[in-house]
N, CA, C and O atoms as CSV, one atom per row, in Angstrom:
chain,resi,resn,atom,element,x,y,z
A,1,UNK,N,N,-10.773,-0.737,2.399
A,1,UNK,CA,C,-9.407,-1.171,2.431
A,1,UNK,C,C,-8.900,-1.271,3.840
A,1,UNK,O,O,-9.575,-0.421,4.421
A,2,UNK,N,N,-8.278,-1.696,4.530
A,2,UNK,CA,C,-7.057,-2.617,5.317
A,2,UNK,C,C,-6.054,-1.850,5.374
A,2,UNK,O,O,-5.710,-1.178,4.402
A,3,UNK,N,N,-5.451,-1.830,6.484
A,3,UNK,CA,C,-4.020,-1.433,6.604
A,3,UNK,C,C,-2.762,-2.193,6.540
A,3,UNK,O,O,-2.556,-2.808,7.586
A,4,UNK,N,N,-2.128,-2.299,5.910
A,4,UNK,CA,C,-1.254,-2.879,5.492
A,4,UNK,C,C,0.547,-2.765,6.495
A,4,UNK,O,O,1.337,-2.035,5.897
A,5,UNK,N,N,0.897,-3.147,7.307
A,5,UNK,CA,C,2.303,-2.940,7.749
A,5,UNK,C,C,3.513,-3.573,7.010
A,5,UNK,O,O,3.293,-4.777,6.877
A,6,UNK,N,N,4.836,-3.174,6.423
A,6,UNK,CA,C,5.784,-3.563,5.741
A,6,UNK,C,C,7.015,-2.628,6.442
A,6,UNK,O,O,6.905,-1.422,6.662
A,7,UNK,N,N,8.093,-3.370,6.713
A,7,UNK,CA,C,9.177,-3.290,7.063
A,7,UNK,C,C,10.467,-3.154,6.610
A,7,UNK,O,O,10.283,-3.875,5.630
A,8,UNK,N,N,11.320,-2.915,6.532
A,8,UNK,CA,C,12.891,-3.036,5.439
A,8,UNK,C,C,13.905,-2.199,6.483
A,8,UNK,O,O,13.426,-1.473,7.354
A,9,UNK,N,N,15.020,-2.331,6.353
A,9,UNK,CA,C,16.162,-2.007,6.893
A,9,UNK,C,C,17.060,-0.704,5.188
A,9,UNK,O,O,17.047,-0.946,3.981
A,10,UNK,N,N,17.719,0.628,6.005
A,10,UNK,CA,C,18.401,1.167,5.011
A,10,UNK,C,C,19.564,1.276,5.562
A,10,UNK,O,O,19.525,1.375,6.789
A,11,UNK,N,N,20.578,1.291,5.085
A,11,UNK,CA,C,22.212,1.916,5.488
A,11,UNK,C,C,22.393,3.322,5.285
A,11,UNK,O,O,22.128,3.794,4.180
A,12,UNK,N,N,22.781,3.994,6.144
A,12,UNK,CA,C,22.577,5.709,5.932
A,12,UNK,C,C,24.318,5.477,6.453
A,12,UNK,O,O,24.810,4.513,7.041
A,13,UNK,N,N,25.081,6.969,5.899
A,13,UNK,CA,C,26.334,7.332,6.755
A,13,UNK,C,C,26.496,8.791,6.442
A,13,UNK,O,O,25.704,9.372,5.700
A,14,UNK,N,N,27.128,9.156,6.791
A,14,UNK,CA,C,28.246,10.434,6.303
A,14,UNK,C,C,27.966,11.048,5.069
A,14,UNK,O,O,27.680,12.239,4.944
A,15,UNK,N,N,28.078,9.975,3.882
A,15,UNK,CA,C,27.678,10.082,2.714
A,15,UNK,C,C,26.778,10.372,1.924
A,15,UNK,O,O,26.686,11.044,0.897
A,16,UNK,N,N,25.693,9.380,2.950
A,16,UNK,CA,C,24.588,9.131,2.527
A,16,UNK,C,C,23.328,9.218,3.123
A,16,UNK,O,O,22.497,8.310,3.115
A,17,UNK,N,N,23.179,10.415,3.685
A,17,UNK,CA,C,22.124,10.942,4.874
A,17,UNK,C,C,20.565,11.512,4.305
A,17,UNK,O,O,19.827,12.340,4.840
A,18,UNK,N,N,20.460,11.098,3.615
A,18,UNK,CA,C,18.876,11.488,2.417
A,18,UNK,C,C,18.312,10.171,2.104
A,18,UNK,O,O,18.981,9.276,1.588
A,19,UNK,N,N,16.997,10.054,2.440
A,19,UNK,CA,C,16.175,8.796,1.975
A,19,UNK,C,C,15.225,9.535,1.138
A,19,UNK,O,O,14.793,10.681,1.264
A,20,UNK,N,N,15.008,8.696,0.315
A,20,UNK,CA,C,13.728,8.519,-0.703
A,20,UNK,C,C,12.661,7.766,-0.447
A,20,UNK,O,O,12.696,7.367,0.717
A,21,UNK,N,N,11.619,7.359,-1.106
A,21,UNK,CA,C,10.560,6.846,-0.393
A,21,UNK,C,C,9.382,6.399,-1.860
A,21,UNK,O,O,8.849,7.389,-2.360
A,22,UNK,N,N,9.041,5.152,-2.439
A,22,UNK,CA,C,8.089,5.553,-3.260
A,22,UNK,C,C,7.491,4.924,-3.069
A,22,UNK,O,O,7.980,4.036,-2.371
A,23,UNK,N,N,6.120,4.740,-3.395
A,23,UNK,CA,C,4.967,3.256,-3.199
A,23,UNK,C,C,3.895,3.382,-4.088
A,23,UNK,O,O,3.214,4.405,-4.020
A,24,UNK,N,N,3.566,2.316,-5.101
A,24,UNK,CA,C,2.629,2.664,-6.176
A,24,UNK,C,C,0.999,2.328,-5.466
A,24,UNK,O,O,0.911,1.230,-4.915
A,25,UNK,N,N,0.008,3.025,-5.462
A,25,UNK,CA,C,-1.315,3.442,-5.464
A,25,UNK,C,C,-1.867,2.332,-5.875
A,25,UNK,O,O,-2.334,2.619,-6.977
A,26,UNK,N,N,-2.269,0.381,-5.472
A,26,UNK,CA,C,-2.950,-0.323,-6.590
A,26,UNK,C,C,-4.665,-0.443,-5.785
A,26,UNK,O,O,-5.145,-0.599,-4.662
A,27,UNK,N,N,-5.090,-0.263,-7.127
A,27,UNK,CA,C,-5.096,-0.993,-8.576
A,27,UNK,C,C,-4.617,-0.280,-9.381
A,27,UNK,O,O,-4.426,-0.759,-10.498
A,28,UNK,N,N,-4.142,1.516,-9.051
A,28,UNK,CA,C,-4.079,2.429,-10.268
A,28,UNK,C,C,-2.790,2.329,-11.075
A,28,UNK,O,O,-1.683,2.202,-10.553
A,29,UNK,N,N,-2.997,2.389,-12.293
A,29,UNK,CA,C,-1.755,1.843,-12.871
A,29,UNK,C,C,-0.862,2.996,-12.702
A,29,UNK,O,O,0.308,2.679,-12.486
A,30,UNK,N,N,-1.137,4.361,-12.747
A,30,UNK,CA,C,0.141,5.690,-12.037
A,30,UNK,C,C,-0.537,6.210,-11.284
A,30,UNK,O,O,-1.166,7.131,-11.806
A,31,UNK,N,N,-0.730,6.067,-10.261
A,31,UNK,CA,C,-1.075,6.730,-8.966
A,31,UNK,C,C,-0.483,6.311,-7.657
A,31,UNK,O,O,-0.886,5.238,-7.207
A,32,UNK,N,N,0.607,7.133,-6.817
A,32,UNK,CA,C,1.688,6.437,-6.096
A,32,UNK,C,C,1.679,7.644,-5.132
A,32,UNK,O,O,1.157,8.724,-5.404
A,33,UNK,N,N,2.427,7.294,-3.765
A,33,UNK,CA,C,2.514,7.898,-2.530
A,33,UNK,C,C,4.228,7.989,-2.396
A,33,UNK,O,O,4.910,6.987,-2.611
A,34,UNK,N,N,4.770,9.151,-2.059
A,34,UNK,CA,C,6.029,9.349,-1.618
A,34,UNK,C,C,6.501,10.286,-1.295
A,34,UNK,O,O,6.031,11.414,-1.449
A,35,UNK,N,N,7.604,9.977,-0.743
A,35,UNK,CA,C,8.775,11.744,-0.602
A,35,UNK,C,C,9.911,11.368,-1.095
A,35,UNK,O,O,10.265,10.221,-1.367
A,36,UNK,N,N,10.772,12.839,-1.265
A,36,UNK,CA,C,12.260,12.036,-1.283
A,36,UNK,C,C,12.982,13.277,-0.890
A,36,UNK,O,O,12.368,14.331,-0.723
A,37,UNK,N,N,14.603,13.153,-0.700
A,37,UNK,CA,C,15.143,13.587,-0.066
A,37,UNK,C,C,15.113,14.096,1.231
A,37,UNK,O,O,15.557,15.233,1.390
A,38,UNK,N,N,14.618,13.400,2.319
A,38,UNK,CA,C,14.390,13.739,3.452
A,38,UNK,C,C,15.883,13.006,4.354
A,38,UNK,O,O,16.433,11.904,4.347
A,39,UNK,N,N,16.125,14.424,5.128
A,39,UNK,CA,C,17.638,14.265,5.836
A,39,UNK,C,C,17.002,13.739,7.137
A,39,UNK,O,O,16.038,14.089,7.819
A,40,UNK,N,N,18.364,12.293,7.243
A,40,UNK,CA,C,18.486,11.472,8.340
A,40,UNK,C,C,19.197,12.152,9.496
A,40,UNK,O,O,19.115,11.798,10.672
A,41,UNK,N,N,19.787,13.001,9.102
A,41,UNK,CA,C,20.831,13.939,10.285
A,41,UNK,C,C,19.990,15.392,10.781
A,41,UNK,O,O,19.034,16.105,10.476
A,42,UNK,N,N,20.800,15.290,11.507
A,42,UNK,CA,C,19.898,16.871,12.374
A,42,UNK,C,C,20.806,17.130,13.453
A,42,UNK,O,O,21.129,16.394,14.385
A,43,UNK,N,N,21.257,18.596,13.103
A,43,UNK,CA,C,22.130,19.081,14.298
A,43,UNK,C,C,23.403,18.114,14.587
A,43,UNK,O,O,23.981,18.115,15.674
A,44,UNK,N,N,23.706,17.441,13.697
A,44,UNK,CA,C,24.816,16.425,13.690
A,44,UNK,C,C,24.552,15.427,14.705
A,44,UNK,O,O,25.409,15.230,15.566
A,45,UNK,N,N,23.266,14.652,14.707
A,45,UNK,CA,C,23.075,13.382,15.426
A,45,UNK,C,C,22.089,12.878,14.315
A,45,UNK,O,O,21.538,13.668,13.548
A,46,UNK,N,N,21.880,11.406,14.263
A,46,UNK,CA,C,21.108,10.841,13.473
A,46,UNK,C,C,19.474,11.372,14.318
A,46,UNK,O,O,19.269,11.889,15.416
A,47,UNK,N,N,18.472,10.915,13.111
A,47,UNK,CA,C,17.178,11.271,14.077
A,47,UNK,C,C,16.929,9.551,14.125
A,47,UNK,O,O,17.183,8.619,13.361
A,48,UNK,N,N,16.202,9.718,15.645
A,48,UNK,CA,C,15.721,8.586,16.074
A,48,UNK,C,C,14.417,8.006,15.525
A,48,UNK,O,O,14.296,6.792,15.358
A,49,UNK,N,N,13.229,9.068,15.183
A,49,UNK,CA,C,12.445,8.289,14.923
A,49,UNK,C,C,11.520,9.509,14.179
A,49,UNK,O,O,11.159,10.528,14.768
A,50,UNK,N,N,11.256,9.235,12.963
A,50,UNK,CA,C,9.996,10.265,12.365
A,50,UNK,C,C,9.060,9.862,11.718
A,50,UNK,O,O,9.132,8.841,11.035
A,51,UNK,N,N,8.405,10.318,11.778
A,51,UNK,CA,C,6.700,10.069,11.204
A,51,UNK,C,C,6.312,10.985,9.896
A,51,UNK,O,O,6.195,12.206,10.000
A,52,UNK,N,N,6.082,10.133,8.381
A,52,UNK,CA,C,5.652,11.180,7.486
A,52,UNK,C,C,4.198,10.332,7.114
A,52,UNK,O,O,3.950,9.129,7.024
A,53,UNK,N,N,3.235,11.766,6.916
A,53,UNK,CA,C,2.438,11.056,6.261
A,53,UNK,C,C,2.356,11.835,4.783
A,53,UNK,O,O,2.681,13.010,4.608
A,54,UNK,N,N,1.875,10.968,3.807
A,54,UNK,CA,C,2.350,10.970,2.672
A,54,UNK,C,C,0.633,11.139,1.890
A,54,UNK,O,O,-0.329,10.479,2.283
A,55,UNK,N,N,0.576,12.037,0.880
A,55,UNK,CA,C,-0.532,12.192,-0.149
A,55,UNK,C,C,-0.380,11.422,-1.206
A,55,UNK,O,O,0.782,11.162,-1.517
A,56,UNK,N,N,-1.127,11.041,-1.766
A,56,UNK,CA,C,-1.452,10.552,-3.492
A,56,UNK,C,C,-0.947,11.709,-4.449
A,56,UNK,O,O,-1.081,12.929,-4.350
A,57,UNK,N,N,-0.483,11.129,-5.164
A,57,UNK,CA,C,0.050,11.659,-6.348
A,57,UNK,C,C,-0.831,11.000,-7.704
A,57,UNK,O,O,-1.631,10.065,-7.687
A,58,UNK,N,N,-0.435,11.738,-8.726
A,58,UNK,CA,C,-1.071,10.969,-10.068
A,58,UNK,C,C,0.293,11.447,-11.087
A,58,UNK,O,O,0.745,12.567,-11.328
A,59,UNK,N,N,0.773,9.876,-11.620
A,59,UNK,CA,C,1.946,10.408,-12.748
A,59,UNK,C,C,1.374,10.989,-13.713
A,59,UNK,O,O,2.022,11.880,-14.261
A,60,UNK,N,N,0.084,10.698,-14.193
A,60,UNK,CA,C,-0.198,11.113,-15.328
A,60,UNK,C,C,0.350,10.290,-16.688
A,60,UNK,O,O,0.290,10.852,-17.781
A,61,UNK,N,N,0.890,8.926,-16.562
A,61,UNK,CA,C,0.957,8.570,-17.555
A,61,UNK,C,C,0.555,7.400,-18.482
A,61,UNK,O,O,1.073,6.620,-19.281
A,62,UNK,N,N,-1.329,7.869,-17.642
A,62,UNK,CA,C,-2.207,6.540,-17.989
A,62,UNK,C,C,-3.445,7.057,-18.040
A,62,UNK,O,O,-3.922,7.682,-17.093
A,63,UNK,N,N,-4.238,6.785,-19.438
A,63,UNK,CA,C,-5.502,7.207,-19.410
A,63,UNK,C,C,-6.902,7.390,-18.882
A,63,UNK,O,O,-7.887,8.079,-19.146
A,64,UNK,N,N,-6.313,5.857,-17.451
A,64,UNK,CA,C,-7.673,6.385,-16.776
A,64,UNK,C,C,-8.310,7.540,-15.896
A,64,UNK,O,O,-7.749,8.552,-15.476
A,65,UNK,N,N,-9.281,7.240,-15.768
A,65,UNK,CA,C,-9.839,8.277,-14.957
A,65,UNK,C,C,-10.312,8.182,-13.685
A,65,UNK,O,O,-10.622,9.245,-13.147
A,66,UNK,N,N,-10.466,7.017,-12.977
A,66,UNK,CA,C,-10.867,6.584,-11.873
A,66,UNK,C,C,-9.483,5.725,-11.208
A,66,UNK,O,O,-8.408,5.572,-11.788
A,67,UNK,N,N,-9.860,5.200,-9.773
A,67,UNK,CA,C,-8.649,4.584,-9.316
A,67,UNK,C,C,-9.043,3.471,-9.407
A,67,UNK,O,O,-8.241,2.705,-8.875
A,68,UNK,N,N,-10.124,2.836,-9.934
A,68,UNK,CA,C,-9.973,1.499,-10.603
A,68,UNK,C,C,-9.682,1.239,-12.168
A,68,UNK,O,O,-9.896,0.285,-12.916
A,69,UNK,N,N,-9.300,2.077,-12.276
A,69,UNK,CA,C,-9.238,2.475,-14.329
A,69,UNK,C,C,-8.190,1.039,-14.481
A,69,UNK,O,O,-7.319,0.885,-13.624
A,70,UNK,N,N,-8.309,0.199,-15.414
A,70,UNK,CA,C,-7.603,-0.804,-15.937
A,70,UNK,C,C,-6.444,0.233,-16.851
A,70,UNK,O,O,-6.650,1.385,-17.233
A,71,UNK,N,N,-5.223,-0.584,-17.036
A,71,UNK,CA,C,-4.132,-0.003,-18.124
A,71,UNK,C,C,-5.084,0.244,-19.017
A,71,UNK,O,O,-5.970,-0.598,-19.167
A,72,UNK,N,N,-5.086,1.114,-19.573
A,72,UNK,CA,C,-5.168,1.433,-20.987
A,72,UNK,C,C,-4.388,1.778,-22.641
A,72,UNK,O,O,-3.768,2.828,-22.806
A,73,UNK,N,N,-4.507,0.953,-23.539
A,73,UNK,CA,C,-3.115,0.698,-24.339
A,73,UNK,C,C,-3.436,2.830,-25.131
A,73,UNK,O,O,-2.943,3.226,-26.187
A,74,UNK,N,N,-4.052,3.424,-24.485
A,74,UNK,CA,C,-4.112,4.477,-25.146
A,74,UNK,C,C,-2.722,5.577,-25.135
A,74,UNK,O,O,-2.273,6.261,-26.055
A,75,UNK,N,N,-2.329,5.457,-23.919
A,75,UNK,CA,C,-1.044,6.060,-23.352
A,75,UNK,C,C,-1.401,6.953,-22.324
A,75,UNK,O,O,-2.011,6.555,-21.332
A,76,UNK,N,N,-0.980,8.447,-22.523
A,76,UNK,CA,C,-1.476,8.745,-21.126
A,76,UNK,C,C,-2.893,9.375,-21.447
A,76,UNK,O,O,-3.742,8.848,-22.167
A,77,UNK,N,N,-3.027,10.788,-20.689
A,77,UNK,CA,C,-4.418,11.240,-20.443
A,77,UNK,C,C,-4.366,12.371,-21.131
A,77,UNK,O,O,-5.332,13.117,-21.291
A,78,UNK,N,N,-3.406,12.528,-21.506
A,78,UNK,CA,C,-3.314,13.646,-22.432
A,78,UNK,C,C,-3.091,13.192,-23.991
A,78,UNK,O,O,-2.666,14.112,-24.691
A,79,UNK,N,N,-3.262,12.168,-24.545
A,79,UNK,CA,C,-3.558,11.564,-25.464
A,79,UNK,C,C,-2.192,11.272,-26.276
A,79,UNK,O,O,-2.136,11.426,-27.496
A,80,UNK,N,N,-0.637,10.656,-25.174
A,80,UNK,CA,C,0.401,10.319,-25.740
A,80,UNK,C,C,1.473,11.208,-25.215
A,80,UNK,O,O,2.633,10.845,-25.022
A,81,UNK,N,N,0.912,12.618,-24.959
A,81,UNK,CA,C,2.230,14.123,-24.709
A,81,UNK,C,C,2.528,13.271,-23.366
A,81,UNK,O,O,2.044,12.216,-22.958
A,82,UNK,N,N,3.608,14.221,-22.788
A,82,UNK,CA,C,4.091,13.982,-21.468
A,82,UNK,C,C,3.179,15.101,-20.656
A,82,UNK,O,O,2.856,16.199,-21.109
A,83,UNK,N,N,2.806,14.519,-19.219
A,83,UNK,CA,C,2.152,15.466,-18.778
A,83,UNK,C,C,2.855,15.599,-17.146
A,83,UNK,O,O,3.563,14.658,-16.785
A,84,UNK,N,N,2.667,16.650,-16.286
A,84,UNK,CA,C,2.690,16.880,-15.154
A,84,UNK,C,C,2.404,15.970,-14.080
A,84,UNK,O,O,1.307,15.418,-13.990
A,85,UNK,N,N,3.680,15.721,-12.960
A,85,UNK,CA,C,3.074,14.638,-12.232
A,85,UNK,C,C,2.643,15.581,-11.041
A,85,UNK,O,O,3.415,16.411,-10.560
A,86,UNK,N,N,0.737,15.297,-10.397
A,86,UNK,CA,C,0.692,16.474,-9.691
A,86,UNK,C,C,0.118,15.753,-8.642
A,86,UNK,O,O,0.159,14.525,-8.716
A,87,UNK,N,N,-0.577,16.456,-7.371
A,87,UNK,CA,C,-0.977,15.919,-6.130
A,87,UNK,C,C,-2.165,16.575,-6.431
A,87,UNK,O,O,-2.489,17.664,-6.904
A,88,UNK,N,N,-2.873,15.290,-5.889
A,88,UNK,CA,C,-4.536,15.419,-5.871
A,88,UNK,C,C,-4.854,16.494,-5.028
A,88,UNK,O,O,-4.138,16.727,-4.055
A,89,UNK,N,N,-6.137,17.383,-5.358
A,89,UNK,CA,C,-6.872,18.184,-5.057
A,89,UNK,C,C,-8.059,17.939,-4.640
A,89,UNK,O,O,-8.473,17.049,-5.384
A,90,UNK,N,N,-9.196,18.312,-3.568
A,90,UNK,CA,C,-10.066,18.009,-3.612
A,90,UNK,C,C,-11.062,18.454,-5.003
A,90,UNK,O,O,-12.063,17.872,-5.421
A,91,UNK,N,N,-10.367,19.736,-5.552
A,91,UNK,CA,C,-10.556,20.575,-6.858
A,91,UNK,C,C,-9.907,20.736,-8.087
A,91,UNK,O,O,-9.959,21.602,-8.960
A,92,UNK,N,N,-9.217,19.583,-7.930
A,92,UNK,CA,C,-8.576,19.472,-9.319
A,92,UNK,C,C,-8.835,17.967,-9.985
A,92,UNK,O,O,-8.321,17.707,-11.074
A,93,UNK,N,N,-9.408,17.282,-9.496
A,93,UNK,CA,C,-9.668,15.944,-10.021
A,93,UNK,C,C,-11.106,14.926,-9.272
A,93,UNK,O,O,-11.301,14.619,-8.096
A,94,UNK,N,N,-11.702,14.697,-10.191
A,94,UNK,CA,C,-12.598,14.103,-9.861
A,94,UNK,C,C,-12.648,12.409,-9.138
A,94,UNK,O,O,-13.369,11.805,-8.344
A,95,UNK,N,N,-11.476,12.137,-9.923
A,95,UNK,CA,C,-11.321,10.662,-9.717
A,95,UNK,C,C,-10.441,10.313,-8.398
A,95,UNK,O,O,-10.024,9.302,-7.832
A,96,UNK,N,N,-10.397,11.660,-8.236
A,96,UNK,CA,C,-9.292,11.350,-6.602
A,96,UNK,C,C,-10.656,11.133,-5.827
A,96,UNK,O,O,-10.442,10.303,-4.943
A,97,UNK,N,N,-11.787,11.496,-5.814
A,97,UNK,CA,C,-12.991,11.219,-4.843
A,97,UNK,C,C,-13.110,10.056,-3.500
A,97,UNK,O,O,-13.907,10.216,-2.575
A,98,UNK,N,N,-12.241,8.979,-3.592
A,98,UNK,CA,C,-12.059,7.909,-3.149
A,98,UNK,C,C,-10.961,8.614,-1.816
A,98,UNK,O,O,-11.018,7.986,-0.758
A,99,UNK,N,N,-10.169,9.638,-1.833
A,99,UNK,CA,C,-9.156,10.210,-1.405
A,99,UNK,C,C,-9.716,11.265,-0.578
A,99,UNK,O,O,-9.168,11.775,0.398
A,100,UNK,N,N,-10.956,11.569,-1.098
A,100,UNK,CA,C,-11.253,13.287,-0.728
A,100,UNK,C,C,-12.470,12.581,0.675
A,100,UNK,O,O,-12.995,11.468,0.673
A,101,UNK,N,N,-12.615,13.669,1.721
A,101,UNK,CA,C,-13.727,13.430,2.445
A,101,UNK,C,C,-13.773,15.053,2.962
A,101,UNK,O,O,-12.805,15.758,3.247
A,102,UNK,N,N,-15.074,15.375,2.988
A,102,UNK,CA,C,-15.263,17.032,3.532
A,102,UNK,C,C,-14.635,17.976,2.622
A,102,UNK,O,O,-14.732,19.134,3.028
A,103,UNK,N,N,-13.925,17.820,1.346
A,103,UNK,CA,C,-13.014,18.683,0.375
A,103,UNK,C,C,-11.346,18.952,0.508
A,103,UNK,O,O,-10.505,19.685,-0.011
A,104,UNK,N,N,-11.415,17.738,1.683
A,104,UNK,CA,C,-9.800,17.296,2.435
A,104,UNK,C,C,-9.508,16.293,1.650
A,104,UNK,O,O,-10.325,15.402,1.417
A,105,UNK,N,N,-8.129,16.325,1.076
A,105,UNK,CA,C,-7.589,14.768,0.659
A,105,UNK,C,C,-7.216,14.298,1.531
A,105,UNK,O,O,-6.956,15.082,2.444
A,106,UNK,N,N,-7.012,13.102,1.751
A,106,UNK,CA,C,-6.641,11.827,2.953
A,106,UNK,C,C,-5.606,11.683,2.727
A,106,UNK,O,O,-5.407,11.437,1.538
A,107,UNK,N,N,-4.744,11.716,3.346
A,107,UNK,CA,C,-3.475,10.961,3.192
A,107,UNK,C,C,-3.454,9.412,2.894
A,107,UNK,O,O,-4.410,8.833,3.412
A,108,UNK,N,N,-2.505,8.520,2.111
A,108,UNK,CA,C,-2.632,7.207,2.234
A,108,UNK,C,C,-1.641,6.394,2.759
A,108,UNK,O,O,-1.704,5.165,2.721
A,109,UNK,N,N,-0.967,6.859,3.120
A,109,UNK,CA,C,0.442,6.411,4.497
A,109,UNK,C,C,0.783,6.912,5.192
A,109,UNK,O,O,0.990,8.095,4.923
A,110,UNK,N,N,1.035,6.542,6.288
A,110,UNK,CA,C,1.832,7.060,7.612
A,110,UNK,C,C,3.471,6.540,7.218
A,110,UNK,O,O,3.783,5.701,8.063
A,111,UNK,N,N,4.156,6.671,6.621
A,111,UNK,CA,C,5.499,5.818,6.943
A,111,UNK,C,C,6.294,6.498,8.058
A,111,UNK,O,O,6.721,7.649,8.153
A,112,UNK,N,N,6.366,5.415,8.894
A,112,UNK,CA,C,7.323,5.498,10.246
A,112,UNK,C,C,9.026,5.382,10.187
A,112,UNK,O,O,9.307,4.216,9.911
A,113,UNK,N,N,10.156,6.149,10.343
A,113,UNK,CA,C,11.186,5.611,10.078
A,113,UNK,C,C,12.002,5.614,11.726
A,113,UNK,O,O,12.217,6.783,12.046
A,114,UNK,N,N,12.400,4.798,12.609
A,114,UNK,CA,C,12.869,4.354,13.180
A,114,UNK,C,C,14.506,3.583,12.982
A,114,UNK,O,O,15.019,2.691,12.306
A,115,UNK,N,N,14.945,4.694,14.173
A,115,UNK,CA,C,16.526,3.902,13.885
A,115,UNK,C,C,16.742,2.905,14.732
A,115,UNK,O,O,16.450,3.000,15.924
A,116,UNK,N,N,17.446,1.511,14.035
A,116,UNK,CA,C,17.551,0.498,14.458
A,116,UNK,C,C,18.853,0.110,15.348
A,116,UNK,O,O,18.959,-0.546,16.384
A,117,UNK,N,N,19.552,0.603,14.745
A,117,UNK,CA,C,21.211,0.703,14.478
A,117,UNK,C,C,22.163,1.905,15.314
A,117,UNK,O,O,21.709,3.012,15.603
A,118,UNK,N,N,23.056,1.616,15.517
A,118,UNK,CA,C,24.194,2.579,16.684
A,118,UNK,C,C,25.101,2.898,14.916
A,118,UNK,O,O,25.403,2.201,13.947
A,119,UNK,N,N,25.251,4.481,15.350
A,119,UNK,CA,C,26.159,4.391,13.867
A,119,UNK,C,C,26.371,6.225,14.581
A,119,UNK,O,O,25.501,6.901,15.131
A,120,UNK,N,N,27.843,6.606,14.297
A,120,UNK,CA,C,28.662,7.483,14.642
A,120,UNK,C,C,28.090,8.675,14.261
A,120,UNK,O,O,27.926,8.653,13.041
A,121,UNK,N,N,27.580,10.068,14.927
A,121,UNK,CA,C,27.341,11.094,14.358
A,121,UNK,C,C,28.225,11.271,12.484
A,121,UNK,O,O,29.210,10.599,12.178
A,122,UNK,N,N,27.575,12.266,11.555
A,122,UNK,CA,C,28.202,12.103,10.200
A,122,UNK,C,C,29.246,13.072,10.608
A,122,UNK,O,O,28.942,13.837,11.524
A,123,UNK,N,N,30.505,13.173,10.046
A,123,UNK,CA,C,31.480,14.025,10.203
A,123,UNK,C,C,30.818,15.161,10.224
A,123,UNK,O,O,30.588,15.695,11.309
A,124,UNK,N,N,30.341,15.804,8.886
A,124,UNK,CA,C,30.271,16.677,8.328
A,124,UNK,C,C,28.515,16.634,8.081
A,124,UNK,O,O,27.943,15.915,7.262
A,125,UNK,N,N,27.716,17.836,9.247
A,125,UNK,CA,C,26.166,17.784,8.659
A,125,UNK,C,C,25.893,19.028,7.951
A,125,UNK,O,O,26.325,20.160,8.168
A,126,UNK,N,N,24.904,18.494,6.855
A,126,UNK,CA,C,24.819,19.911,6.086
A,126,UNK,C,C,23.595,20.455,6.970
A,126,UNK,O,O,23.234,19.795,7.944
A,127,UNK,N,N,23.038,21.500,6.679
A,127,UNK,CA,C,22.289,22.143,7.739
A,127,UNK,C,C,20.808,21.226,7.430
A,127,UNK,O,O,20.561,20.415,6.538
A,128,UNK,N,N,20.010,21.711,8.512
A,128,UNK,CA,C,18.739,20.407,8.411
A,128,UNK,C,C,17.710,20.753,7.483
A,128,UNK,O,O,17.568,21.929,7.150
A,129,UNK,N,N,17.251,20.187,7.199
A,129,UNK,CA,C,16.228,20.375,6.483
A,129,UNK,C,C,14.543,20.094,7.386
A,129,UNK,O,O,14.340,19.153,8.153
A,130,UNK,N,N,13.413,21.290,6.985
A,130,UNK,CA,C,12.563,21.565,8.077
A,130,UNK,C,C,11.407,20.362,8.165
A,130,UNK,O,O,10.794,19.954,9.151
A,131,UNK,N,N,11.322,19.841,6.404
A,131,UNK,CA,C,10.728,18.850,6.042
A,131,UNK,C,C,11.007,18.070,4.853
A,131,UNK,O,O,11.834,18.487,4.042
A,132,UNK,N,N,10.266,16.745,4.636
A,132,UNK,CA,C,10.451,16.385,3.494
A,132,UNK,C,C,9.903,16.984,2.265
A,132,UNK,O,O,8.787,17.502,2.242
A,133,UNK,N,N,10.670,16.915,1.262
A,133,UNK,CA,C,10.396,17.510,-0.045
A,133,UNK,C,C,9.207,16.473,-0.455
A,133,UNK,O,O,9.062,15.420,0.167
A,134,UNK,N,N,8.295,16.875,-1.639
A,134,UNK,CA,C,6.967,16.399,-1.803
A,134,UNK,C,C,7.806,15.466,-3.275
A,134,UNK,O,O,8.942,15.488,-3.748
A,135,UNK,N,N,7.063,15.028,-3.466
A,135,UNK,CA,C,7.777,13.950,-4.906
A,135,UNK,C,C,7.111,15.072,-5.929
A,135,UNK,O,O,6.161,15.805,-5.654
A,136,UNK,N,N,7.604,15.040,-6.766
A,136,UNK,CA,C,7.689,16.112,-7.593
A,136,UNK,C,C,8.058,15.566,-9.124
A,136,UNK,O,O,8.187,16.367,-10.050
């Protein structure tokens, strides 16, 4: 695989100082990379520029077993129940193998967030947060 670069613009303020982040895993029909709630403010200045890199996840709500597994009209992998959406292991899943090297999972994004924009410290910062929360 190739590295892929993609771009987009967000509006953050006062209000609204937490980004989310999701990106689906293809060919796998639930297997996706993200964070969310990660604070744009710090110490009451916007941050200029951060770097996350991001793990594979598996929703769990598709029967295959590999990361080329086609949909399957079966439902999920637990044969229909709802199951746990969890982060690959080098020891908890076989089909993450594509992910794993040395018994390390790989990360599969770097997302870069860079501020573009002049925009007023937020009135009011809640205290910082040390990292992003894992998608969960």
């Amino acid at each position: 695989g190739g590295s892929t670069t993609q771009s987009f613009t967000v509006s953050v303020d006062a209000s609204h100082q937490y980004l989310s982040y999701i990106t689906m895993i293809a060919p796998s029909p639930d297997w996706f990379a993200g964070f969310q709630d990660l604070l744009l403010c710090r110490s009451s200045n916007w941050v200029d520029m951060l770097e996350i890199t991001v793990q594979p996840w598996d929703a769990g709500t598709d029967c295959g077993t590999t990361y080329t597994s086609s949909n399957c009209a079966g439902g999920t992998s637990a044969g229909g129940a709802a199951v746990n959406i969890f982060e690959f292991t080098a020891s908890t899943t076989t089909s993450a193998n594509v992910f794993v090297n040395n018994n390390q999972v790989l990360p599969v994004a770097t997302i870069t967030i860079t501020r573009s924009g002049y925009s007023a410290s937020p009135a009011a910062s809640p205290s910082p947060s040390p990292s992003p929360s894992p998608v969960t």
